[in-house]
PAGU-549635 format. One record per residue (C-alpha): z, y, x; residue number from 1. Coordinates in nm, 2 decimals. Example, Ala and Ser with C-alpha at 12.3 -4.5 7.8 and 13.67 -1.06 7.14 Angstrom:
// PAGU-549635
+--------+--------+--------+-----+
:      w :      v :      u :   n :
+--------+--------+--------+-----+
:   0.78 :  -0.45 :   1.23 :   1 :
:   0.71 :  -0.11 :   1.37 :   2 :
+--------+--------+--------+-----+
***
This chain:
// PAGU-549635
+--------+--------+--------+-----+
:      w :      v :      u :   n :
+--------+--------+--------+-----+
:  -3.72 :  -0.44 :  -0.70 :   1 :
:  -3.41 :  -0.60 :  -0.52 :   2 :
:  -3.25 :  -0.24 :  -0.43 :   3 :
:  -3.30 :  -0.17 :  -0.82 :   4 :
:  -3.13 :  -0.48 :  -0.90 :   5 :
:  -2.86 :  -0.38 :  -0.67 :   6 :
:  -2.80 :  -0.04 :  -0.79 :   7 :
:  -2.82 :  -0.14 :  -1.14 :   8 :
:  -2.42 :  -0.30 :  -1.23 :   9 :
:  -2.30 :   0.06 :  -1.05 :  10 :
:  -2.61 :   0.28 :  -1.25 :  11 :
:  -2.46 :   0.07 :  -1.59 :  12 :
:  -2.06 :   0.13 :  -1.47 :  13 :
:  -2.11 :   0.52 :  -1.43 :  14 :
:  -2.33 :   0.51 :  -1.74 :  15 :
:  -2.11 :   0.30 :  -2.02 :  16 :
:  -1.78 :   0.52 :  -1.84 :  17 :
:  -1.89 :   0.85 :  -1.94 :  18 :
:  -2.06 :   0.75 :  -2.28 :  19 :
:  -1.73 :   0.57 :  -2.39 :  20 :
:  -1.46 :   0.74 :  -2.15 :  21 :
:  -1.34 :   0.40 :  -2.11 :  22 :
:  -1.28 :   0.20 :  -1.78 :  23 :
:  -1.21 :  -0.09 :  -1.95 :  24 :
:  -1.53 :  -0.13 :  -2.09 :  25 :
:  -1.72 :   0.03 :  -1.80 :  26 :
:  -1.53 :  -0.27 :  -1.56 :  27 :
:  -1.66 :  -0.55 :  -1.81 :  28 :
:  -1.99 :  -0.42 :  -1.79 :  29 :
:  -1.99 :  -0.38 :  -1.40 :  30 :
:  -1.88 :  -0.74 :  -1.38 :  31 :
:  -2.21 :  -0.85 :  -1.59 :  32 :
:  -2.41 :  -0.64 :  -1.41 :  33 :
:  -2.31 :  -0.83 :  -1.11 :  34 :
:  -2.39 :  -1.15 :  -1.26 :  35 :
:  -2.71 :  -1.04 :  -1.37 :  36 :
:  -2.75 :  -0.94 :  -1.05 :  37 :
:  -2.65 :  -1.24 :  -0.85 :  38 :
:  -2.86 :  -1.46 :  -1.09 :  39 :
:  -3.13 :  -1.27 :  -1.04 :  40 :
:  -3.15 :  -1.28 :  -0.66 :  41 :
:  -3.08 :  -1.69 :  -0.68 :  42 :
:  -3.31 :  -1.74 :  -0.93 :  43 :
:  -3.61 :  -1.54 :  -0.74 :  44 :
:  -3.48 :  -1.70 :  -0.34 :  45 :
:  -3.26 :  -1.99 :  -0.45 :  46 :
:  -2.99 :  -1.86 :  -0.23 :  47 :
:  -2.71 :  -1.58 :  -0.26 :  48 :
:  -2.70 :  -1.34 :   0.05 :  49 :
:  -2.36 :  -1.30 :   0.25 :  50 :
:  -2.33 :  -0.91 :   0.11 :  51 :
:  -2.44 :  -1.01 :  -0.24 :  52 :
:  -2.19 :  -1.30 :  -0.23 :  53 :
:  -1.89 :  -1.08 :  -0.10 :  54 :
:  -1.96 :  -0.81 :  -0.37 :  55 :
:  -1.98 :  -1.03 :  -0.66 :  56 :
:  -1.65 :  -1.18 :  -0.59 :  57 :
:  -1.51 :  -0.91 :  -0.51 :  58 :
:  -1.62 :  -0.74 :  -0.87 :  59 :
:  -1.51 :  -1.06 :  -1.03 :  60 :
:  -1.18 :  -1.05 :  -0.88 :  61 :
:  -1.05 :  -0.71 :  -0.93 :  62 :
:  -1.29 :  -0.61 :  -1.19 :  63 :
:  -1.10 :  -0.94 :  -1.38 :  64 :
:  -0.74 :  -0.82 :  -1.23 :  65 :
:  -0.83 :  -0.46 :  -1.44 :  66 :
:  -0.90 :  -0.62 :  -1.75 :  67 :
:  -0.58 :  -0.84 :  -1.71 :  68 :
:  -0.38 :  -0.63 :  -1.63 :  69 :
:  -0.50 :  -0.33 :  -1.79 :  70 :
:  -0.50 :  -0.14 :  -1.50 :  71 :
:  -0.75 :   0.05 :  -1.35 :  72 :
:  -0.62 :   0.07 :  -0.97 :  73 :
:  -0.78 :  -0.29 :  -0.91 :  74 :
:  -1.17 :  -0.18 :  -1.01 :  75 :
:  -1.08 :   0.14 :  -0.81 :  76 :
:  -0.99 :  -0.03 :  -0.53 :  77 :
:  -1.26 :  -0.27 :  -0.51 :  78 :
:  -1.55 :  -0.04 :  -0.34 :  79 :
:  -1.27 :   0.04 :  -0.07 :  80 :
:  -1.24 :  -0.38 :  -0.02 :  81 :
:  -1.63 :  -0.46 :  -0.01 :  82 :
:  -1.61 :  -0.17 :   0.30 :  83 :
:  -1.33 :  -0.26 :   0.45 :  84 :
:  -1.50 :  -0.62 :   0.42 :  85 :
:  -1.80 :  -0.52 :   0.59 :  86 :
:  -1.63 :  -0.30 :   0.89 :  87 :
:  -1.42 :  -0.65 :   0.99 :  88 :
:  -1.68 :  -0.86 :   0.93 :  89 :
:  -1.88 :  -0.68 :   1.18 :  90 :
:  -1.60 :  -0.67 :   1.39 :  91 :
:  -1.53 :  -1.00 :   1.42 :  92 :
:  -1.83 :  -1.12 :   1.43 :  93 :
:  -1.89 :  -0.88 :   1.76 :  94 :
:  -1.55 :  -0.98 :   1.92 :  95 :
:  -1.45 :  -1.31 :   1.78 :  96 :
:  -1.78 :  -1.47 :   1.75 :  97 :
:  -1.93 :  -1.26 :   2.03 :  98 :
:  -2.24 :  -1.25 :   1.85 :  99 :
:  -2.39 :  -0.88 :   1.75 : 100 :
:  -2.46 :  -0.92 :   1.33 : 101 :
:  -2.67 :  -0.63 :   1.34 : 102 :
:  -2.91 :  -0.74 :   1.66 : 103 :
:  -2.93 :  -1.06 :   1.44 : 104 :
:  -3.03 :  -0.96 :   1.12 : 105 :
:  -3.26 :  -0.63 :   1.26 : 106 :
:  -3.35 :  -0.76 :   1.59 : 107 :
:  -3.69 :  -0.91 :   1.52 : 108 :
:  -3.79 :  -0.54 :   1.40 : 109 :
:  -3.61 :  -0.33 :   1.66 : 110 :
:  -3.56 :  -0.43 :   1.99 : 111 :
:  -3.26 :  -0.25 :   2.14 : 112 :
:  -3.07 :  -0.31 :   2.44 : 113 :
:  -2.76 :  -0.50 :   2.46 : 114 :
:  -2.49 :  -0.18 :   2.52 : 115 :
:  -2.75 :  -0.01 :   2.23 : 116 :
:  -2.68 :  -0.26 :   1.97 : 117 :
:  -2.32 :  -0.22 :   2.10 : 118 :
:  -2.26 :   0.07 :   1.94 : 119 :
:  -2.45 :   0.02 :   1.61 : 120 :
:  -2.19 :  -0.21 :   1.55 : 121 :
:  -1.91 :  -0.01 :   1.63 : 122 :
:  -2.07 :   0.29 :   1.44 : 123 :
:  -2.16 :   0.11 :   1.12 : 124 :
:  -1.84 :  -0.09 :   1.16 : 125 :
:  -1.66 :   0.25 :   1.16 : 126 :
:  -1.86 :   0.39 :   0.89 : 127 :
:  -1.79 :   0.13 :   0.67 : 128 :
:  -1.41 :   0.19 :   0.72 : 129 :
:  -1.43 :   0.57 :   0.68 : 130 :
:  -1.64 :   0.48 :   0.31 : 131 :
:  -1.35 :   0.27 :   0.23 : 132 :
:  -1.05 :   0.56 :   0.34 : 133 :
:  -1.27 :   0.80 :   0.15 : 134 :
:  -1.27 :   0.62 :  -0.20 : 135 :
:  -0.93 :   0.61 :  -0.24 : 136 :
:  -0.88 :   0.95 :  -0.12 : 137 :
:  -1.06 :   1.05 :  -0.42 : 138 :
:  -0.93 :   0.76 :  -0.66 : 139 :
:  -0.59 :   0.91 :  -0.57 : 140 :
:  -0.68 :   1.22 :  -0.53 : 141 :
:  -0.87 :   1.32 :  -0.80 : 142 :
:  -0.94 :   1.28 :  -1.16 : 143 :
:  -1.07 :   0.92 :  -1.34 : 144 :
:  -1.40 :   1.13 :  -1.41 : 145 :
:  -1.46 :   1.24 :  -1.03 : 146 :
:  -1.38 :   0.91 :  -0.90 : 147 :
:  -1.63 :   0.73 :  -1.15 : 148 :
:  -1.91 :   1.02 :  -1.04 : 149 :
:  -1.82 :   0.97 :  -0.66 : 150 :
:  -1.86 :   0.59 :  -0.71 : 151 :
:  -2.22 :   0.69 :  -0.79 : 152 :
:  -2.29 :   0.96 :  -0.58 : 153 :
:  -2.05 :   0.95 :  -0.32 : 154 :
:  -2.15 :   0.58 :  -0.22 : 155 :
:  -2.52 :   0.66 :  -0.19 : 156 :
:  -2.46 :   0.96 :   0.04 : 157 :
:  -2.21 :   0.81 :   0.24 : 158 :
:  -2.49 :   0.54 :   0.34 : 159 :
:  -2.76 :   0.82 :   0.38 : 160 :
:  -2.59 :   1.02 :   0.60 : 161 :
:  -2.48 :   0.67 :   0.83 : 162 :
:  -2.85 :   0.58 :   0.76 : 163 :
:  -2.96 :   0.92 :   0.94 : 164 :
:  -2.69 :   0.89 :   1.23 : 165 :
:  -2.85 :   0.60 :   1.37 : 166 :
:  -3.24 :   0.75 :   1.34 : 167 :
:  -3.11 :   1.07 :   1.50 : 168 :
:  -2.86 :   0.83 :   1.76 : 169 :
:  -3.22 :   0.61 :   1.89 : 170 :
:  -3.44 :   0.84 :   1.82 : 171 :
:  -3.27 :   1.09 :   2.07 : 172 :
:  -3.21 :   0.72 :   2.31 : 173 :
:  -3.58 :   0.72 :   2.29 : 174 :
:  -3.55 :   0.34 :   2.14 : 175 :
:  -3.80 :   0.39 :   1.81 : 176 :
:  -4.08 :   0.43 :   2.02 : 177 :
:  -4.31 :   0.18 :   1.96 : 178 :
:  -4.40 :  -0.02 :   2.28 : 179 :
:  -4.76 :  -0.12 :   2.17 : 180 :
:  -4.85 :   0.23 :   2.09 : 181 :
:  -4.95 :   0.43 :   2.44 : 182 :
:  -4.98 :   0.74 :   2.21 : 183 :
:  -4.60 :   0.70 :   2.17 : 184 :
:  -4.53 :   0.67 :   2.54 : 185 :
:  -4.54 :   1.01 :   2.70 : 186 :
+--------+--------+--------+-----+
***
């Protein structure tokens, strides 16, 4: 239910855009989307996660910024922030901080070693950035229309493919066996 929740302010964006053609409109209903959306998740755990947090204010601010403005570089740009965002935060958190965000949050159901988890973080970290270069290659690039379908699309992918570059990377490490299986130990 939470992923549907999640995809639901981008599913109404793309949706209201191409049945009115207006960005405007599509931007206001992105921004209550992400209010339903935030409510919803505090309302069911009483607390607002760090990456729900970042992306509602984020909406909020340059979704608002469009609608003052009337200009439709500051909704565009937003997906490109939330990545950038993430790629620093995980960043940081690994060099400032020296703590490993992803070993945190995944490492009661992976255990990885220390140089493994490593380069997760650099390899998410750098997959966020490239998600955030490619939307405004296509906001810039291409037409209003394309940009609004890749926001869809494009996003999804993007994490699907990073998704399947970490199986392949521990699967071919050998590090999603599972330990208290013999049958996977040969």
């Amino acid at each position: 239910m939470k992923q549907f929740i999640e995809f639901l302010p981008i599913a109404l964006f793309v949706g209201v855009y191409f049945y009115t053609k207006d960005i405007y409109i599509s931007t206001g209903i992105l921004m209550a989307g992400v209010c339903v959306q935030a409510g919803y998740e505090y309302g069911t755990t009483r607390e607002l996660s760090k990456q729900t947090l970042v992306i509602f204010c984020v909406v909020i601010i340059f979704g608002g910024a469009t609608l003052l403005f009337r200009n439709q570089a500051f909704i565009q740009w937003k997906p490109t922030i939330v990545n950038w965002i993430f790629s620093l935060t995980l960043l940081g958190s690994q060099f400032v901080l020296k703590q490993n965000l992803l070993k945190k949050m995944l490492g009661t159901q992976l255990t990885l070693p220390d140089h493994v988890w490593f380069n997760l973080v650099m390899g998410w970290s750098l997959g966020f950035f490239i998600a955030g270069a490619l939307n405004l290659i296509v906001a810039y690039g291409f037409s209003l229309d394309f940009w609004v379908s890749f926001k869809l699309i494009g996003g999804f992918a993007t994490t699907l493919i990073y998704i399947s570059i970490t199986i392949a990377y521990l699967a071919k490490g050998g590090y999603l066996q599972d330990p208290d299986n013999p049958t996977d130990q040969q």
